[in-house]
C-alpha positions in Angstrom: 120.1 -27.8 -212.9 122.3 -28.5 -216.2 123.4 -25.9 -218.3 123.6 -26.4 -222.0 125.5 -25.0 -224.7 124.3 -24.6 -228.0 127.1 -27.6 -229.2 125.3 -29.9 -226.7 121.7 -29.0 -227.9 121.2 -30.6 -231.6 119.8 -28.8 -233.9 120.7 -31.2 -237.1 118.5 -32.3 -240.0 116.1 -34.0 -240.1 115.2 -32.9 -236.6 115.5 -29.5 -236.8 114.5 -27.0 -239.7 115.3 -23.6 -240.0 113.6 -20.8 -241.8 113.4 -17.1 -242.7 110.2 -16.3 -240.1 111.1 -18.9 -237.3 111.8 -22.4 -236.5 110.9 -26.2 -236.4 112.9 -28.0 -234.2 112.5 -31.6 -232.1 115.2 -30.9 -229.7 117.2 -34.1 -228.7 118.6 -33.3 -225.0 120.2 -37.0 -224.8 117.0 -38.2 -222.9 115.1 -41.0 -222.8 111.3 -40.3 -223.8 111.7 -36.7 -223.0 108.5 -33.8 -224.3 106.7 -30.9 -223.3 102.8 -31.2 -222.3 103.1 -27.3 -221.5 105.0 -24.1 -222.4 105.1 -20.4 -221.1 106.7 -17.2 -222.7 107.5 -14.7 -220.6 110.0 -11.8 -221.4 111.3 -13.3 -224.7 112.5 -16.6 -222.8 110.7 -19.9 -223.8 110.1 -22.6 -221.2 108.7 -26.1 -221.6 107.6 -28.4 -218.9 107.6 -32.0 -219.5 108.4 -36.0 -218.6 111.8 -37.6 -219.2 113.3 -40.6 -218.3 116.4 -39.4 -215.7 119.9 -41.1 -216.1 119.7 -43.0 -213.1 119.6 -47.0 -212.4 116.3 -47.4 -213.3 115.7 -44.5 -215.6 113.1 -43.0 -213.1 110.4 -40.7 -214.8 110.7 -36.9 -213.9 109.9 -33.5 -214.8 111.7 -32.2 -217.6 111.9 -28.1 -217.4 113.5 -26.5 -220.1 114.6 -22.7 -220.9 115.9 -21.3 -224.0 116.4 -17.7 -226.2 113.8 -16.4 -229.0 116.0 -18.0 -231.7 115.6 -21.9 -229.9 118.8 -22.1 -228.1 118.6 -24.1 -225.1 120.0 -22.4 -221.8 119.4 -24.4 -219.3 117.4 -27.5 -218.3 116.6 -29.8 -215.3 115.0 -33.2 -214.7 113.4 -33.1 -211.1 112.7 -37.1 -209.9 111.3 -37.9 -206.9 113.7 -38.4 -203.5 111.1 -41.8 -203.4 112.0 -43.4 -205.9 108.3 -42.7 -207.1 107.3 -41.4 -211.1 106.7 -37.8 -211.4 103.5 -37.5 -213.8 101.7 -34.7 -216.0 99.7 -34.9 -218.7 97.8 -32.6 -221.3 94.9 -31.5 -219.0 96.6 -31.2 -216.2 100.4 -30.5 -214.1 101.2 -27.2 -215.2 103.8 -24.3 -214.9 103.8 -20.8 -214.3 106.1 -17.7 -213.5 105.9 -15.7 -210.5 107.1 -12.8 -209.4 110.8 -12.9 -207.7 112.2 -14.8 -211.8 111.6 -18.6 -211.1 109.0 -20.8 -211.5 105.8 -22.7 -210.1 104.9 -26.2 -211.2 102.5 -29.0 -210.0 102.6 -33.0 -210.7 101.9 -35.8 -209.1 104.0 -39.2 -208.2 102.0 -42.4 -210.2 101.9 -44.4 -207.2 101.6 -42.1 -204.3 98.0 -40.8 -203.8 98.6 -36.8 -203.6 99.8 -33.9 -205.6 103.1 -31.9 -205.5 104.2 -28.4 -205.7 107.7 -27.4 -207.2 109.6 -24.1 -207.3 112.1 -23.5 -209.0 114.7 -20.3 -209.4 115.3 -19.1 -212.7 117.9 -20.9 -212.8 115.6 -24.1 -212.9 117.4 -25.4 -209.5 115.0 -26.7 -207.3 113.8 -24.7 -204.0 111.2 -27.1 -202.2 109.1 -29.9 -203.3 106.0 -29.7 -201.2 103.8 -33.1 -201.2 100.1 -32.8 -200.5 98.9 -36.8 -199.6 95.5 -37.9 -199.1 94.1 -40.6 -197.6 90.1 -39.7 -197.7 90.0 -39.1 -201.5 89.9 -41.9 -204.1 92.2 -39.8 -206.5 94.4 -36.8 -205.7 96.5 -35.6 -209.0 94.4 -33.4 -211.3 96.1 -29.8 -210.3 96.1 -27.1 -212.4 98.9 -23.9 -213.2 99.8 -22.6 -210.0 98.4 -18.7 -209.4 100.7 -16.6 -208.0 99.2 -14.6 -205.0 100.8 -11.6 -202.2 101.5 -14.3 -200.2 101.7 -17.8 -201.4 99.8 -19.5 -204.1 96.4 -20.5 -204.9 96.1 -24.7 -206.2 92.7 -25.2 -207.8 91.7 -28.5 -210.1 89.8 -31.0 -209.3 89.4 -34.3 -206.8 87.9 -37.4 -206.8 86.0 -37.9 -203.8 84.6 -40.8 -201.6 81.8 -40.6 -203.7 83.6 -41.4 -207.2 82.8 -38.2 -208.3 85.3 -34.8 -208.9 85.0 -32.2 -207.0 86.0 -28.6 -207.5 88.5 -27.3 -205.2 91.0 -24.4 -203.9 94.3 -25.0 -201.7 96.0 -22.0 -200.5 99.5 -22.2 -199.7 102.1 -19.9 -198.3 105.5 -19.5 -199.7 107.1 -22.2 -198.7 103.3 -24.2 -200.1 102.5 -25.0 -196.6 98.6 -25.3 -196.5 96.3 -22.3 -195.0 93.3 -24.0 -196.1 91.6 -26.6 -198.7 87.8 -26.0 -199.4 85.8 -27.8 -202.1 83.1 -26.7 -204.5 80.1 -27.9 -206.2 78.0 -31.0 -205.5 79.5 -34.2 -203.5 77.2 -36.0 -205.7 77.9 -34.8 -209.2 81.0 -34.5 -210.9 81.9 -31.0 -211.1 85.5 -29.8 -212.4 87.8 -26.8 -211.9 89.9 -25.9 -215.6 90.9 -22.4 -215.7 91.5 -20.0 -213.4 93.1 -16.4 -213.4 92.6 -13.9 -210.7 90.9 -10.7 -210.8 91.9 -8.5 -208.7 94.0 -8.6 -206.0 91.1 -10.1 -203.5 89.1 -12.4 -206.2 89.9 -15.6 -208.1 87.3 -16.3 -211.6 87.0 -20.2 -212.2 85.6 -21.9 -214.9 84.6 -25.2 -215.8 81.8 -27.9 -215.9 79.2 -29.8 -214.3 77.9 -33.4 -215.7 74.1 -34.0 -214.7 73.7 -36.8 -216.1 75.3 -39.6 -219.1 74.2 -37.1 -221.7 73.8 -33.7 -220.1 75.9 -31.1 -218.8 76.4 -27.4 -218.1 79.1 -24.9 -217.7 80.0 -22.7 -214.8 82.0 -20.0 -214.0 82.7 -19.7 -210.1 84.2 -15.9 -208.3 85.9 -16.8 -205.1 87.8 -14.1 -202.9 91.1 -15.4 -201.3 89.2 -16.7 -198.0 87.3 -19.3 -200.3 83.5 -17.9 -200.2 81.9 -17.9 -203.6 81.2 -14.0 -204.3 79.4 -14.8 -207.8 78.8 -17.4 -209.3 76.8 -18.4 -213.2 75.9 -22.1 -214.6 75.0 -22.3 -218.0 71.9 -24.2 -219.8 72.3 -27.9 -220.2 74.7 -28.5 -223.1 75.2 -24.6 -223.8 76.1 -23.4 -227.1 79.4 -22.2 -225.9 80.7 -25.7 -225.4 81.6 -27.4 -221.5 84.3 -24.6 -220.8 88.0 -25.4 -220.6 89.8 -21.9 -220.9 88.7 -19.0 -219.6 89.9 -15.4 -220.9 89.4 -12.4 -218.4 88.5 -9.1 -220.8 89.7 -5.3 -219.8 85.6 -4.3 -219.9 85.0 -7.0 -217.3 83.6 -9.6 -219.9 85.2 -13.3 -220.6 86.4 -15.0 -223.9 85.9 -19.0 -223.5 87.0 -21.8 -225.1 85.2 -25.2 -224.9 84.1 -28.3 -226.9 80.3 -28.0 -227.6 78.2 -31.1 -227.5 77.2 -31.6 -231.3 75.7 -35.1 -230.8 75.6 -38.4 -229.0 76.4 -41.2 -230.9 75.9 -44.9 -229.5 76.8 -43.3 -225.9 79.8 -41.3 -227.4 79.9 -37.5 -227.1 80.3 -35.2 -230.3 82.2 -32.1 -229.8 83.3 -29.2 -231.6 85.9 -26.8 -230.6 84.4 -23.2 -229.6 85.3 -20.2 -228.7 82.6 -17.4 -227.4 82.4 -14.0 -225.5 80.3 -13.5 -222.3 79.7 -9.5 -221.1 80.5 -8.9 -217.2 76.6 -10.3 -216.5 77.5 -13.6 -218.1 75.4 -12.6 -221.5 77.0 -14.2 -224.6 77.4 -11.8 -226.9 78.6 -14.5 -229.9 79.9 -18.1 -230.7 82.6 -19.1 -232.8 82.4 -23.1 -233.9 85.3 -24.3 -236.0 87.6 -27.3 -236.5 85.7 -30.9 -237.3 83.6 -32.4 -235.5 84.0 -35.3 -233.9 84.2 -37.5 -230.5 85.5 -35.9 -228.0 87.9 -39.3 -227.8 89.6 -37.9 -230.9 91.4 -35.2 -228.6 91.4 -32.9 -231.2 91.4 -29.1 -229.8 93.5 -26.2 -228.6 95.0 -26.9 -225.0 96.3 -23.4 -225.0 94.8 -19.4 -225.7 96.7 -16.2 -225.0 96.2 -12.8 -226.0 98.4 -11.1 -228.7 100.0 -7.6 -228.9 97.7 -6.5 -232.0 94.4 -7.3 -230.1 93.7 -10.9 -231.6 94.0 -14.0 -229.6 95.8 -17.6 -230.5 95.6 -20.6 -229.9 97.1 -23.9 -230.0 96.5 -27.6 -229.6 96.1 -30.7 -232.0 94.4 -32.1 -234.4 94.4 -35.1 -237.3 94.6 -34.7 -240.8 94.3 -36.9 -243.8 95.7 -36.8 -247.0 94.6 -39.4 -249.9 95.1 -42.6 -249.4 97.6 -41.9 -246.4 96.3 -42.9 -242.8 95.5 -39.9 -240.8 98.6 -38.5 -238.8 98.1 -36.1 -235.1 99.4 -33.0 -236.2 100.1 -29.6 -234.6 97.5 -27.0 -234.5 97.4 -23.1 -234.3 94.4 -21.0 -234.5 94.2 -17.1 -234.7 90.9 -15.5 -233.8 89.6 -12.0 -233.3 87.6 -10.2 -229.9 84.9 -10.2 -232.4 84.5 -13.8 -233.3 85.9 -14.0 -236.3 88.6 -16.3 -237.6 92.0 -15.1 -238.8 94.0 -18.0 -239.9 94.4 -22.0 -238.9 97.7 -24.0 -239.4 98.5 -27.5 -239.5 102.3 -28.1 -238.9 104.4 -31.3 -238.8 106.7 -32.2 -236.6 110.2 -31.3 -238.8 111.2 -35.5 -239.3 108.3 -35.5 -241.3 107.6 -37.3 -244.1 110.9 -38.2 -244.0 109.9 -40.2 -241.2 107.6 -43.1 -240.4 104.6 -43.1 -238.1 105.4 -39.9 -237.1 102.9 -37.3 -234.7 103.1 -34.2 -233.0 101.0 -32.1 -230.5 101.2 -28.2 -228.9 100.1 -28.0 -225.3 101.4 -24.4 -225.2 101.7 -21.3 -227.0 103.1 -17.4 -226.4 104.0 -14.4 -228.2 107.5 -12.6 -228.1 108.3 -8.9 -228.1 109.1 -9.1 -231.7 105.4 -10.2 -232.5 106.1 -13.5 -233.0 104.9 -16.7 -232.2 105.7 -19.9 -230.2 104.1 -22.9 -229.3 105.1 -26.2 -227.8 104.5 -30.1 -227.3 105.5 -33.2 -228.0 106.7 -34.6 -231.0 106.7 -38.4 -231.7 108.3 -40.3 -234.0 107.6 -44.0 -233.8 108.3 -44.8 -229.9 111.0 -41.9 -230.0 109.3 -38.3 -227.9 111.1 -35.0 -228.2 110.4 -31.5 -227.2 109.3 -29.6 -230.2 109.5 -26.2 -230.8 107.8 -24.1 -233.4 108.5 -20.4 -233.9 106.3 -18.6 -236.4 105.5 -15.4 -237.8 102.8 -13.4 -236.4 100.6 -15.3 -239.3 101.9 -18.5 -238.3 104.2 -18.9 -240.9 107.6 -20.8 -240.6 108.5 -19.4 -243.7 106.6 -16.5 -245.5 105.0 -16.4 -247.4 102.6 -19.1 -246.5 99.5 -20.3 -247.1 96.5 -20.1 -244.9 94.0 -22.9 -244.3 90.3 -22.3 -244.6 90.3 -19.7 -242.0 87.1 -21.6 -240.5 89.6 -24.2 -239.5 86.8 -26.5 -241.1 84.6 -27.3 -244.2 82.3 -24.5 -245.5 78.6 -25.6 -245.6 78.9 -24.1 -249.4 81.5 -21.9 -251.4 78.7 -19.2 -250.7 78.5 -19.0 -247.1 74.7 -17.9 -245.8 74.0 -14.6 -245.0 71.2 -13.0 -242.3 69.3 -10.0 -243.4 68.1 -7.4 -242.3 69.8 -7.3 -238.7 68.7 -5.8 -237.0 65.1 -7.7 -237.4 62.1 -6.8 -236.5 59.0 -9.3 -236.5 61.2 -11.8 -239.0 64.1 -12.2 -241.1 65.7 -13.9 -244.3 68.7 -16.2 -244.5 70.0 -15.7 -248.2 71.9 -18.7 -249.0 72.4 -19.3 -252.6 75.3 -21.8 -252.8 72.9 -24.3 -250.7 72.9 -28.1 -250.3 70.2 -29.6 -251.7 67.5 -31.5 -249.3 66.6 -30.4 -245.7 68.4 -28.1 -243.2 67.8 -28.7 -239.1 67.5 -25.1 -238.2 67.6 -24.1 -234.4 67.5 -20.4 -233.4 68.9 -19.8 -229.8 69.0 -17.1 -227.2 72.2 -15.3 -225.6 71.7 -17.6 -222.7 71.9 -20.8 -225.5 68.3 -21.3 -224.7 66.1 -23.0 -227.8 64.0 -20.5 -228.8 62.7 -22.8 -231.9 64.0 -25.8 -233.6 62.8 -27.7 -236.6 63.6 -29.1 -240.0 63.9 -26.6 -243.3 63.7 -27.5 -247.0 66.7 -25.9 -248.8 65.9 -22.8 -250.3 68.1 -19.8 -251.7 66.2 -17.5 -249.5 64.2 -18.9 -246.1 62.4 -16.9 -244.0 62.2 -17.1 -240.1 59.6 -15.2 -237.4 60.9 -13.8 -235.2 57.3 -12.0 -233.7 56.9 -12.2 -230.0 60.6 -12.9 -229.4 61.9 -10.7 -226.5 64.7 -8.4 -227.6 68.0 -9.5 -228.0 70.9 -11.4 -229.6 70.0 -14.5 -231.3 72.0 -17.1 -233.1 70.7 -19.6 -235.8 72.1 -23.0 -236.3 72.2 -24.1 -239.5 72.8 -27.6 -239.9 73.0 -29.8 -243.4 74.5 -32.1 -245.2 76.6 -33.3 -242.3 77.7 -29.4 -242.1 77.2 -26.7 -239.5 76.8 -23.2 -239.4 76.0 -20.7 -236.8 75.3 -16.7 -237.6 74.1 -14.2 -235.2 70.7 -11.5 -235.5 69.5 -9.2 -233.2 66.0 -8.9 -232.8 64.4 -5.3 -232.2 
């Protein structure tokens, strides 16, 4: 562990920028190609986990874990190599870090060349208490492990593996406290690539997974997967092909039982390339969805552009953070940043596109948040990487509880992307009863594709719609229900919801 005083840690222009709500700071800890990939806030103190280069012979790669105050002071950090000489590794998906219960810290990597995983704790004060290795030599890959969960006696591993068969498989490794393995079971279908994202336990016997299941090139479907600590499947709900609510990668557990998950939902394929758009949507404790909030661009999913974090906030809301690429003029799109503030309802509060604090005043500059918590004064902080030309720093960005830097700010279109028109549409009467009206006078002229969907994401009907300031839909011989209708035109999406009586 090294301790660090504030004089070591620098905070000077341009790479740090300090304001009346918070902070912007690309924190220089005299490291070769150090970041963060993930953050955590627990109890006011901020920690980041990350890659840098160590100050040895050959500037081996390890795991960068830093800690600091509220206001961005660093107090402590420690770069964990491997006793192999191997590269510790992480990246945006996946090698993660948690805090458990006796102050310290859980984390899990993998070495580059070694086929396996590890598990570190740490104490909090970041020095290292064991390194447990898990090799494999059945598997074709061994490496995508996700946040440790804390459990009575040990810790629960979940992710994914590739198996013999080329594709991932689901899986669980308990470990006691010293991450000695009581068992590893797999999930899902040896012949089908199934994955493992989120996981969060419920109760003190059960475990609620989510993630995804590819069918085919073009068709998948999402799951959500109850284990108890023995590893039998107590419950267990798979979604249509290519749901509404996007292939899951977050998943929220709700105090009335229900879920809030975030995914990417599959807008298009385009020359074998998937289309996504980030989501957000809330399940009741049967699995119903009870809404679906699109926003942000959409685009391939090779574009990496959505949140890689979601949290709940003191007033009820929930935010999120991630990346996402903007363009200005004649400027070449730059990776910026992204925060986005939602409610339990579906709506959208605010979205913020930040800068890492060297720009403009430097070149080729990016940045990205891989984290993101709230502190007891109600405000916020999230956490990545930010990049300027081949130059990587941990960045840190405190905000208001509006994401602001410096109030009073600015929000962008709270949609986090383009309106379909400056009059958005709106569905009457709702409830409906054998049909209803979509009023949309600020309309685009031409046609409209127009697909109305169950709360399972089921097509109820699709088809193509000339433009009018008022449509009318049927809804006669539905079953009772909520319903959403997809509105798409002129390159432009929008979804609303209707219940049907």
């Amino acid at each position: 562990m090294r301790i660090a005083s504030v004089l070591f840690f620098t905070f000077l222009t341009p790479f740090a920028a300090f304001c009346q709500a918070g902070f912007n700071i690309a924190a220089d800890l005299g490291l070769v190609n150090n970041n963060f990939k993930d953050l955590i806030v627990h109890n006011d103190t901020i920690v980041g986990l990350g890659l840098a280069r160590a100050d040895t012979i050959d500037w081996q790669q390890g795991l960068l874990v830093a800690m600091f105050d509220s206001s961005g002071n660093l107090l402590a950090y420690n770069v964990i190599v491997d006793s192999l000489g191997d590269y510790y590794s992480i990246d945006r998906s996946w090698g993660k870090i948690a805090k458990v219960s006796d102050g310290g810290y859980a984390l899990t990597s993998a070495p580059l060349v070694r086929d396996g995983a590890v598990l570190v704790k740490l104490n909090r004060e970041l020095e290292v208490e064991f390194v447990r290795e898990y090799p494999d030599t059945v598997n074709i890959s061994h490496f995508n492990y996700k946040a440790p969960i804390e459990i009575s006696d040990g810790y629960l591993l979940y992710g994914s593996i590739q198996r013999p068969s080329y594709k991932e498989d689901p899986f669980i490794r308990r470990v006691d406290k010293q991450g000695n393995t009581l068992w590893l079971k797999y999930f899902g279908d040896y012949n089908l690539t199934d994955v493992f994202n989120d996981a969060h336990l419920r109760d003190d016997s059960t475990i609620v997974l989510s993630g995804g299941k590819s069918l085919d090139a073009q068709t998948g479907i999402s799951i959500i997967t109850i284990v108890n600590l023995e590893g039998d499947v107590v419950d267990s709900w798979e979604s249509v092909p290519n749901p509404e609510i996007g292939f899951l990668r977050k998943t929220l557990l709700l105090d009335d039982g229900g879920y809030l998950t975030y995914g990417l939902y599959p807008a298009d394929y385009i020359f074998s390339t998937l289309i996504v758009q980030p989501t957000v949507a809330r399940l009741d404790s049967n699995f119903q969805v009870l809404w679906v909030l699109h926003f942000g661009p959409i685009k391939s999913i090779n574009a990496l552009i959505e949140l890689r974090d979601i949290e709940p906030t003191a007033d009820g809301n929930f935010i999120g953070a991630g990346e996402i690429t903007v363009k200005e003029g004649d400027a070449p799109s730059r990776r910026v940043g992204w925060l986005f503030k939602f409610t339990p309802q579906g709506d959208s509060l605010w979205s913020r596109y930040i800068d890492p604090p060297f720009f403009p005043l430097g070149q080729n500059t990016s940045g990205w948040f891989g984290g993101v918590g709230e502190l007891s004064s109600g405000s916020l902080v999230a956490g990545g990487s930010a990049n300027l030309g081949i130059y990587l720093y941990p960045w840190l960005v405190k905000t208001d509880a509006n994401g602001c830097i410096e109030a009073p700010c600015e929000p962008v279109n709270a949609a986090a992307g383009p309106a379909l028109s400056d009059t958005e549409p709106l569905l009457f009467p709702n409830p409906a009863s054998g049909r209803f009206y979509l009023s949309w006078p600020g309309r685009p002229p031409g046609e409209a594709r127009c697909t109305l969907l169950d709360a399972q994401g089921r097509v109820a009907w699709r088809g193509l719609r000339h433009t009018e300031a008022l449509m009318e839909f049927e809804a006669g011989g539905l079953p009772a229900g909520l319903y959403f209708l997809e509105v798409v035109a002129d390159g432009r999406r929008w979804t609303g919801k209707v219940s049907v009586q």
